[in-house]
N, C-alpha and C positions, 0 to 999 in steps of 0.2 A: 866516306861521305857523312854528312853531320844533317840531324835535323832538326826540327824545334818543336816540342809535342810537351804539350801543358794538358795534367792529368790534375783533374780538382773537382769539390764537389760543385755539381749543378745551383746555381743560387734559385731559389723559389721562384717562381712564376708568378704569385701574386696568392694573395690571403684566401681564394677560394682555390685554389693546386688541390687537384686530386677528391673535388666533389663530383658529381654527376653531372654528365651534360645537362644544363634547362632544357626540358620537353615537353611541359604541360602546364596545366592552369590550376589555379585553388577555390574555389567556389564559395560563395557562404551558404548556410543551411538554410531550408525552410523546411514548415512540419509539411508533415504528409498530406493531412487533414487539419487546416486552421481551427476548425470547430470539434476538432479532440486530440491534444496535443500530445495526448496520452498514447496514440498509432503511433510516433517518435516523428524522425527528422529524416532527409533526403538534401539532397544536393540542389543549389536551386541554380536557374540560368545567370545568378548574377555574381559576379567573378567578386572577391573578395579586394578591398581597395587597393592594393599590389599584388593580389593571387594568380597574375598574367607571369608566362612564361616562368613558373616554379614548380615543383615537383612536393609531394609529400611522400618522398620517401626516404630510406638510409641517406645520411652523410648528405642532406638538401640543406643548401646552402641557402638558410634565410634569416641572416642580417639584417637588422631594423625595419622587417617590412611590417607594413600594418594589413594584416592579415584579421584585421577585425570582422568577428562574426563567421569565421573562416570553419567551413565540413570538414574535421582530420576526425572523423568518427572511425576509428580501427586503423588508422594510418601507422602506418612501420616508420615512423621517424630517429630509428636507434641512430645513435654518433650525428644528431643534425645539429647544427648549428644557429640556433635562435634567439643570437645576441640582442636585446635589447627590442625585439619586436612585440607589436602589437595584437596580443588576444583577447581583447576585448572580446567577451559575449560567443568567445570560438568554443566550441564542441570539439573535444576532445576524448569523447569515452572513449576507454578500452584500446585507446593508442596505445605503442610500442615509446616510449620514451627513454630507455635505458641510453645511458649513457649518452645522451642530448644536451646541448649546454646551454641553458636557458638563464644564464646573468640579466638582469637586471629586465625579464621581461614582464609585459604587461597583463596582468591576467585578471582581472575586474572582471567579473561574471563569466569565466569562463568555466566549463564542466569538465571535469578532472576525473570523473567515475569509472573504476575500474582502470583507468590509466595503470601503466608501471614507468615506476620513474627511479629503479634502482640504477646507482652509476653515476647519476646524473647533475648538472650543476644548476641548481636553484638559490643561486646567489642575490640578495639585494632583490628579493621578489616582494616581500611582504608591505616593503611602502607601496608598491603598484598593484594592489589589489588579491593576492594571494593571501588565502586566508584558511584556519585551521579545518575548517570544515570540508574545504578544499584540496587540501591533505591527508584528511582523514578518509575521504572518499574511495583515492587511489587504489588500486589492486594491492600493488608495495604492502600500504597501511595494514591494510585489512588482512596480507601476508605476513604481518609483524617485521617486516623488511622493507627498510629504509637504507640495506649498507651501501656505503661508497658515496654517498649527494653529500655535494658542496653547499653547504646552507652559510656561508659567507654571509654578513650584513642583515641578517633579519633580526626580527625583535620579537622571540619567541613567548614571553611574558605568561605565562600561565596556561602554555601548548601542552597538551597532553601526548605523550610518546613514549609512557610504562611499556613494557613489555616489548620493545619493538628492536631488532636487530641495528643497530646504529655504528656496527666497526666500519670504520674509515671512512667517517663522518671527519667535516669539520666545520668551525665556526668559527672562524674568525672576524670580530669584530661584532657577533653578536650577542642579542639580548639573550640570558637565559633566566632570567628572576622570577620563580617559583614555577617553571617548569619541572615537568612531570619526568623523572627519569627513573623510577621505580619497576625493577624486572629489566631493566637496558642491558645489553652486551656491548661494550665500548672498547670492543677489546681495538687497538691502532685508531680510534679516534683521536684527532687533532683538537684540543682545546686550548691550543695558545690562548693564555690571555685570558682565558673564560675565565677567571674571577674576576677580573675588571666589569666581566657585564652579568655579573651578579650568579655565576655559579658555584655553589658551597659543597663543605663537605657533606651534609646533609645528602645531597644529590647524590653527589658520588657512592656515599655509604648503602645508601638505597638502591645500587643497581645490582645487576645480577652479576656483572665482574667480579664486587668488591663484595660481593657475599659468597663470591666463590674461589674467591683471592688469586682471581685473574684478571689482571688486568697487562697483559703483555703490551707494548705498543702502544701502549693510553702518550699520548703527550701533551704535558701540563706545564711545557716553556712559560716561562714569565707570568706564571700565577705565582700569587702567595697564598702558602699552602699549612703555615703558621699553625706547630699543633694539631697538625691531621694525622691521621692513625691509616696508617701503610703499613704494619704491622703482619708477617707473614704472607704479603701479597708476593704474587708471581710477578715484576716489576719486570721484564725480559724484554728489551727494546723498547723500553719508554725513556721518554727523555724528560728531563728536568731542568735545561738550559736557564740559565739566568732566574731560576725562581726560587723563593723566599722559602728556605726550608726551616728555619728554627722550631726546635722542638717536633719535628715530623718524627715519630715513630717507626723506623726502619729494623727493627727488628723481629730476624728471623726472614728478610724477605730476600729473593730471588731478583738477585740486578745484575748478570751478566749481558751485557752491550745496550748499557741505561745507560745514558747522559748526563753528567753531572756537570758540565761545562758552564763556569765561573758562577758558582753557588757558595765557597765559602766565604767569601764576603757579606754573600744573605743566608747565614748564620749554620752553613755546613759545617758539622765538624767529624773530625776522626775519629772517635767514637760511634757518631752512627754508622759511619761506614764498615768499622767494627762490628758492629752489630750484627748486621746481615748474614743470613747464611750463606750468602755466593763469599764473605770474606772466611766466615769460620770453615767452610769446608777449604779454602785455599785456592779459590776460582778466582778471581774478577778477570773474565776473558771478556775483552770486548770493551768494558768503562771506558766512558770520557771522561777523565777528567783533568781535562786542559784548562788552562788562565784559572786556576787554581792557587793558593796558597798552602802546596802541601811538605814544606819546611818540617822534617823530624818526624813524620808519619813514616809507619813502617810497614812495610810489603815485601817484608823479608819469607820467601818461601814460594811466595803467590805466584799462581796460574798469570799473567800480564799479559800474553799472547792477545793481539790488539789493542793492547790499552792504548788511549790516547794521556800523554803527560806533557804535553808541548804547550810551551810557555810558561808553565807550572814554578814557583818555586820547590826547587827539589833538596836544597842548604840538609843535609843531615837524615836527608829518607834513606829508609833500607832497602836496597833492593835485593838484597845477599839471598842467592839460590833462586833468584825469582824468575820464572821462564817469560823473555819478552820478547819472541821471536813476532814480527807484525808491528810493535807498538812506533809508539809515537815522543819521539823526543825531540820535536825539533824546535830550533831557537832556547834551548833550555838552560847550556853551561853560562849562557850571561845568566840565567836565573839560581845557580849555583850547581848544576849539574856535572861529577865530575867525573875523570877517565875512571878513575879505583871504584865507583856505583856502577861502571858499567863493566868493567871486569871482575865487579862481583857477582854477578848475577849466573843462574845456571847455563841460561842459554851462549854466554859469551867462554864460558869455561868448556862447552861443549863443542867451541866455533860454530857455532849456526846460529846466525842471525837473519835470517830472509825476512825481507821487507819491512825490518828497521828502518824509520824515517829517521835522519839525522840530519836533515838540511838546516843550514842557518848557526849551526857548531862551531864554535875553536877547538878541533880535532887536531891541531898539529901535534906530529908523533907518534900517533894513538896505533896500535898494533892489528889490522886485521888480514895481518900473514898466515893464508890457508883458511879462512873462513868461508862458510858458507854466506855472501852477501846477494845473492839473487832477491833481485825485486825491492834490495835494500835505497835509500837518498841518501845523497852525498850532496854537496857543494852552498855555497851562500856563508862558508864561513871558513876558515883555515882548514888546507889540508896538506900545509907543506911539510915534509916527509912522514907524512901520513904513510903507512907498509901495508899494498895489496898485495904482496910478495904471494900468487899460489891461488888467490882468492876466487871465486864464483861470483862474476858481478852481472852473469844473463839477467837483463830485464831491471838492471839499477839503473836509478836516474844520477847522472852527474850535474846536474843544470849549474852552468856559470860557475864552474867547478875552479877552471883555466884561469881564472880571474881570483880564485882563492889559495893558490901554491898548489895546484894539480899538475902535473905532466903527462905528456907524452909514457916517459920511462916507466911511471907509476900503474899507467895502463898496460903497456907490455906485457908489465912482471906478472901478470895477474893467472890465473887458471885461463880463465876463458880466452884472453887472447889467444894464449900459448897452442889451445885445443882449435882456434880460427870460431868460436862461436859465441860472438857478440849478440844474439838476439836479441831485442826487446831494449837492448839500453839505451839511455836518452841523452844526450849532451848535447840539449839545447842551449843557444846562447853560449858556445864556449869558444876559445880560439884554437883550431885545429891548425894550425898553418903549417901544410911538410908533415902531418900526422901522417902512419903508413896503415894503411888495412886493407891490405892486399889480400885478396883470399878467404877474406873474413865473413862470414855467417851474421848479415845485419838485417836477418829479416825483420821488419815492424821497429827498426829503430826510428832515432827521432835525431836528425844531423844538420839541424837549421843552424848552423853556427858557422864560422868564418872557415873554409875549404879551400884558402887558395893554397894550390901548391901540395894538395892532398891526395894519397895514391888510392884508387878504391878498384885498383887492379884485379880484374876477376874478380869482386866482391858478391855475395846474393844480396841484393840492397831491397828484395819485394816486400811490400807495403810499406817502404819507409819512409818518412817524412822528411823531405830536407828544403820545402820555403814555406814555414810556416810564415803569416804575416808577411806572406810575398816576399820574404826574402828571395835576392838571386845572388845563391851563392856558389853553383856547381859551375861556373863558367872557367873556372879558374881550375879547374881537379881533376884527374885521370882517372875517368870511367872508364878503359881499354879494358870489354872483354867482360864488362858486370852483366848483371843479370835484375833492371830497376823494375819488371814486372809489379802492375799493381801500384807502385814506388808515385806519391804526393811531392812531385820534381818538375822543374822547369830546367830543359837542356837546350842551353842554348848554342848558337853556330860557333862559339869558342871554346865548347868545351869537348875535352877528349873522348870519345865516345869512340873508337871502331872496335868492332863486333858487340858492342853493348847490344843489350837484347833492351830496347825502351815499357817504358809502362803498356804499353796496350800491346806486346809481344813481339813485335818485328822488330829485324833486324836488317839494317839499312846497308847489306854486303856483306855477307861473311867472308871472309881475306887471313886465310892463315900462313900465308904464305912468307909472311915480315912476322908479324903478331903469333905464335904456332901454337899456344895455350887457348884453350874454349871451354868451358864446364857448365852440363846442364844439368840442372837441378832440378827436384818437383819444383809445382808451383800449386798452391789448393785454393786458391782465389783469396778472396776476404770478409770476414765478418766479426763485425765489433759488438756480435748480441743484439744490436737493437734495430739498424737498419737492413732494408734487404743487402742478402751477402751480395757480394760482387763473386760471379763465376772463377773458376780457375781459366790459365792463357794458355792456350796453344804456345810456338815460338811458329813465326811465320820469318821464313828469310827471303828478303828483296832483291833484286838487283844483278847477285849472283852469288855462288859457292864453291871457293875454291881452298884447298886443302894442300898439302908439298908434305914431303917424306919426314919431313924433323917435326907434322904438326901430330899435336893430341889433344884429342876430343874426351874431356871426362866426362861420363854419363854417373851421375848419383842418384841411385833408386833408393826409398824408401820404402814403405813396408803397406802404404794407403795406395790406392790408385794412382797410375803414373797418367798426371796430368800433361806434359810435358811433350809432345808428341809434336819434332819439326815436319813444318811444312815448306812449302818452297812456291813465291811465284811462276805460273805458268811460262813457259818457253826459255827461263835463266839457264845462266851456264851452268851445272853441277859437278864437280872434277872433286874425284876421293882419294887420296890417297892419305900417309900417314896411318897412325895409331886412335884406335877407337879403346876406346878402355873402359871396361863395363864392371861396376862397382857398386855397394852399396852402403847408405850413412850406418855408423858406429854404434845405434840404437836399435837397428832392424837382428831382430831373431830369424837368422838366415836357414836356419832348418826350417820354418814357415814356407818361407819362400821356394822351394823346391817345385820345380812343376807349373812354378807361377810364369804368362807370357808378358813380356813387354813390345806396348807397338813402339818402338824409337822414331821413325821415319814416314811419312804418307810421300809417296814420290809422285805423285799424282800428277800430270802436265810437266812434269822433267823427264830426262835421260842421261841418268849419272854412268860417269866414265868413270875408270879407275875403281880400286876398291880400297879398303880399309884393313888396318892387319890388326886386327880384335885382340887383346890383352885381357886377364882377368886373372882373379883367384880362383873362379870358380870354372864350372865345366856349362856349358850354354852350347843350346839346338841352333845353328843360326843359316838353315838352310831357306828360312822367312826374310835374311835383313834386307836382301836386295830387291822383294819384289813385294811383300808385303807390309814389308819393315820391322817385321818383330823378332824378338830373341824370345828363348826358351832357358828357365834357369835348370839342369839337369842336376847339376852334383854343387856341392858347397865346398870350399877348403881347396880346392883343387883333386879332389877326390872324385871319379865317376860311377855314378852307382850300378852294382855288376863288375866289374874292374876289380876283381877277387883276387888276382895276383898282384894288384896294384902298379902295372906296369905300365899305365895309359890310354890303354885301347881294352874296349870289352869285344874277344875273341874266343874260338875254341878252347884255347886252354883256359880260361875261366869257366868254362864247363868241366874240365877235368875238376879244377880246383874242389868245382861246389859238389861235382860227384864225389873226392874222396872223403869230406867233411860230412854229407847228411848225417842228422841226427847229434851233431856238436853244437852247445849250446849257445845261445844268441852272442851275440858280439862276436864270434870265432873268426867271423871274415871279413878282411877290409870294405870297406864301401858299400856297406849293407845299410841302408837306411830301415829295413821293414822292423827291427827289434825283435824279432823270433828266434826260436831255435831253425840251426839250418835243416832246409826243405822246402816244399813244393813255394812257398813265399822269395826264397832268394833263386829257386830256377825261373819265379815271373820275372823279376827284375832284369838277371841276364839275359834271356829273351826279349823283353821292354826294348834296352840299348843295345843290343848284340850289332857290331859296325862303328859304336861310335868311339871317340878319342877325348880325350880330357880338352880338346879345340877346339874341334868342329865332327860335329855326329856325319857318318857314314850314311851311305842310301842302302844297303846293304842290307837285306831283311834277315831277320834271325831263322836258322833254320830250324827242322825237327830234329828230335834224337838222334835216329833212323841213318838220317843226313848228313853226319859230323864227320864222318870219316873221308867224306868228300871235300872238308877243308881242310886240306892239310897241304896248307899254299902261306902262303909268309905276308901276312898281313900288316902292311907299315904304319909305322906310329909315327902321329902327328904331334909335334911341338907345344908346348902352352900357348907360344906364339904363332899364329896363322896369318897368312895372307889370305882373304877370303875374295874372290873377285868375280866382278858383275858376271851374269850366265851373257 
């Protein structure tokens, strides 16, 4: 059965999504006592000219209201939104305003005293009645903390703010002409442009950054900066984009992952770069410096690990032993970039290059048989017989690769195909048509690209993206048997789906009966850091469950929580038979896992017929699977632990065993996990599993010492393989 299930993100509700309900009113002030104004102010019965149905508190949504004259006297307004509204003559003391976004609002007599307004955005405030005194008043001020406010568009003209915490400020498009910045900490202050509105080195010199040749994160994009003395400064993620450096003074300073991004045109040169001690010590980790002129400059030895060099001319630079595992060359060889600079460098003689950008290259030919390419860019420029012979290409991007002399075969050849774990890669925009990745490990890939005719047979395809820009392009491609959990896909009624497990975990029939391959894998939900994660999925099967003797069921555990736990609609058919095969991925440290339970199954509103005949390497309790669904991991290797004679079954004669060894030093007996010398530690063990078999544990309780000679009965050994069936 086929269905049609569009998994995407929710479009926004509309520009107040996820404020507070309106539930109350704003009032404007009146004093206590008219005839002594000096007793303060009180709430009066007359609602503020829009203060109906508003709240004054967190994350209050008020957008252009005219809230003039408005009581927010000690109001918790953190994260509100007060674009563009009117506070005329409003009372404000000792409000909460952090982090409140107050562009372009109106504040002509309004009282700011004791306010805090760190965070927060005071943009384009000062033509509407904001003024220094008003500023000055603030808690912030008066705390010498001002960090984090958006001061966008004001015209601070001779503001005093010596001494005052000011990182990650910014001003853009403001006035700063004989303002006060004497004692300032600017450390990741935004001053795009601030010389345009009159801020000097004067300023700068006078702050407490640049007296204490910290100025990390300062960013001075598109100033000219002509003859300024940066001389020893800690310059460490400050940017310098597009700005006039001639004769700036870089020496001795500290600029690993600073900006230099198209500066030698205004009057950068290699020399100063020289200078620096991120170059003499042999660092520059992190430099941009893209759209650059750096023809015959030499970075012969350097740390490059993230450098940015793309679009750069590169005609004759050294890059001989230079480590550039991260950096950035993309669209470069039309700028003179060529294969002998990149195989001269250390990291390419090392084969490791992770997350090399190379997109937009004539690479045809270019060798990276057996490298490390994870997280590396490919594609936008020749890559016909390009050799990934071997390569690691998890989590590389190919974008529009197929369209540059990429293949099919080129992908095959690689490491990671070969191992089935494509993670993370992207070949957006490429033509797959008849591509095979059957089996293959695509969690979090990116496969919006042309799939007709494509096998993604049994694939793990969770979190991966295949219609960006709505493409619909899975209608056409064999998903029998994947696993799209999670998966940014639209499957529509043509496309191959049976026993696919869909994006939100079901499975519309399970039918092994034609189709006899199933593989379940974890699943740990999703999260990309910034939004809330998305849970991990159950697998929920619909319809019914039916299994025949030729099928098999892979279970791959991993080493986190098994998310993975099938369930089954209430009253469907459940019919077991076949091979259960209990496994785990290639990365789990399986001495860990000893002892560890997995639930596989909730049987819950079923009644499965038939049983499963359990397969493993290892030795597992599973006198749980039929009623509560869980397995027990006992022994690793196929080894049982207690199983002293190694014969299969922990029995009386593994009590002989460990009696004639006490006192023989640790390792002396097979399947001894405890690492002792033998003794009273390997007689717990045997007692622990006494009954059970390298297949399935016995009910069979261990007995005492005392007792042993009372079994002297012929206890059978169970197979690796079992038939384990329903009680």
């Amino acid at each position: 059965m086929k269905r049609t299930l569009l998994c995407a993100l929710l479009p926004l509700a509309g520009l107040s999504a996820g404020w507070p309900t309106l539930r109350a009113d704003i009032y404007q002030w009146e004093y206590i006592n008219p005839a002594n104004p000096s007793e303060g102010k009180q709430p009066s019965a007359t609602l503020a000219p829009q203060g109906a149905g508003v709240d004054a508190a967190p994350r209050a949504f008020l957008d252009r209201r005219d809230l003039t004259k408005a009581y927010l006297i000690g109001a918790d307004l953190t994260n509100a939104y007060v674009y563009r509204a009117n506070l005329t003559n409003a009372d404000l003391s000792g409000a909460n305003l952090t982090d409140a976004s107050m562009a372009s609002v109106t504040f002509t007599g309004a009282v700011l005293a004791q306010a805090e307004i760190r965070e927060s955005v005071l943009a384009d405030v000062t033509s509407r009645g904001f003024t220094p005194a008003q500023l000055y008043s603030t808690a912030s001020y008066q705390n010498q903390d001002l960090s984090g406010i958006i001061f966008d568009g004001n015209d601070f003209t001779g503001w005093d703010f010596s001494s005052q915490n000011l990182s990650r400020t910014r001003y853009y498009s403001a006035t700063l002409t004989g303002a006060d910045f004497t004692g300032v900490v600017l450390r990741d202050a935004n001053l795009h442009r601030a010389t345009q509105g009159g801020f000097s080195a004067a300023q700068l010199y006078s702050s407490a950054s640049h007296q204490n040749q910290d100025l990390r994160g300062v960013l001075l994009s598109n100033c000219d900066l002509t003859g300024w003395d940066l001389a020893g400064q800690d310059l460490t993620g400050a940017s310098f984009l597009s700005a006039t450096l001639l004769n700036v003074d870089l020496n001795g300073a500290t600029i690993e992952d600073v900006t230099f991004y198209n500066v030698t045109s205004e009057g950068f040169t290699s020399d100063q770069l020289y200078s620096t001690a991120s170059y003499q010590s042999g660092s520059l980790r992190g430099v941009n410096l893209g759209y650059n002129d750096l023809a015959g400059w030499d970075f012969a030895g350097q740390d490059l690990t993230g450098v940015n060099l793309s679009a750069s001319e590169l005609a004759g630079a050294s890059l001989a032993g230079a480590e550039v595992a991260n950096a950035w060359f993309q669209n470069s060889t039309s700028r003179g970039f060529t294969v002998d600079q990149l195989y001269s460098t250390a990291s390419y003689q090392a084969k490791s290059l992770p997350g090399v950008k190379l997109y937009g290259n004539d690479m045809a030919g270019w060798d990276f048989a057996g490298f490390n390419l994870e997280g590396a860019s490919f594609g936008g420029g020749s890559l016909v017989d390009t050799d990934f012979t071997d390569a690691d290409i998890r989590n590389a991007t190919f974008g529009q690769a197929t369209y540059s002399g990429w293949t099919a075969e080129q992908l095959y050849s690689t490491a990671s195909y070969q191992a089935g774990d494509l993670r993370g890669v992207s070949l957006l925009i490429n033509d797959l048509i008849g591509w095979d990745f059957e089996g293959q490990n695509l969690l979090g890939a990116n496969l919006s690209a042309n799939l007709e005719g494509a096998s993604f047979r049994h694939a793990y395809l969770a979190n991966a993206e295949m219609n960006a820009s709505g493409i619909d392009n899975t209608h056409l491609a064999d998903f029998t048997g994947a696993d799209a959990r999670g998966a940014q896909a639209y499957f529509g009624d043509a496309a191959t789906t049976d026993n696919m497990i869909y994006p939100d975990g079901s499975v519309a029939g399970l039918d092994l009966t034609l189709e006899n391959r199933w593989i379940v894998r974890d699943y740990d939900g999703y999260d990309n850091g910034y939004d809330p994660p998305d849970p991990p999925l159950a697998i929920r099967v619909e319809e019914g469950f039916t299994t025949a003797p030729e099928s098999v069921i892979e279970v791959l555990f991993e080493s986190d929580a098994w998310d993975s736990i099938i369930f089954f609609e209430a009253g469907i058919a459940v019919t077991l038979d076949g091979v259960l095969d209990l496994a785990f991925t290639v990365d789990v440290d399986l001495a860990d896992q000893v002892g560890r339970t997995f639930r596989l199954f909730d049987w819950t509103g079923v009644a499965p017929s038939g049983a499963f005949t359990v397969e493993s390497e290892h030795s597992w309790d599973l006198t749980g699977l039929y009623t509560t669904g869980e397995v027990t991991l006992l022994g690793v290797g196929g080894g049982l632990p207690g199983d002293f004679n190694n014969d299969g079954v922990v029995d009386a004669a593994d009590y002989t065993v460990w009696r004639d060894q006490v006192g023989a030093p640790a390792g002396t007996l097979p399947n001894d996990p405890t690492g002792a010398p033998v003794g009273p530690e390997q007689y717990a063990t045997w007692r622990a599993n006494f009954g059970q078999s390298a297949a399935q544990p016995a009910a069979t309780a261990a007995p005492e010492p005392a007792a042993l000679l009372a079994l002297l009965v012929c206890l059978a050994r169970m197979p690796r393989r079992c038939r384990v069936p329903v009680d």
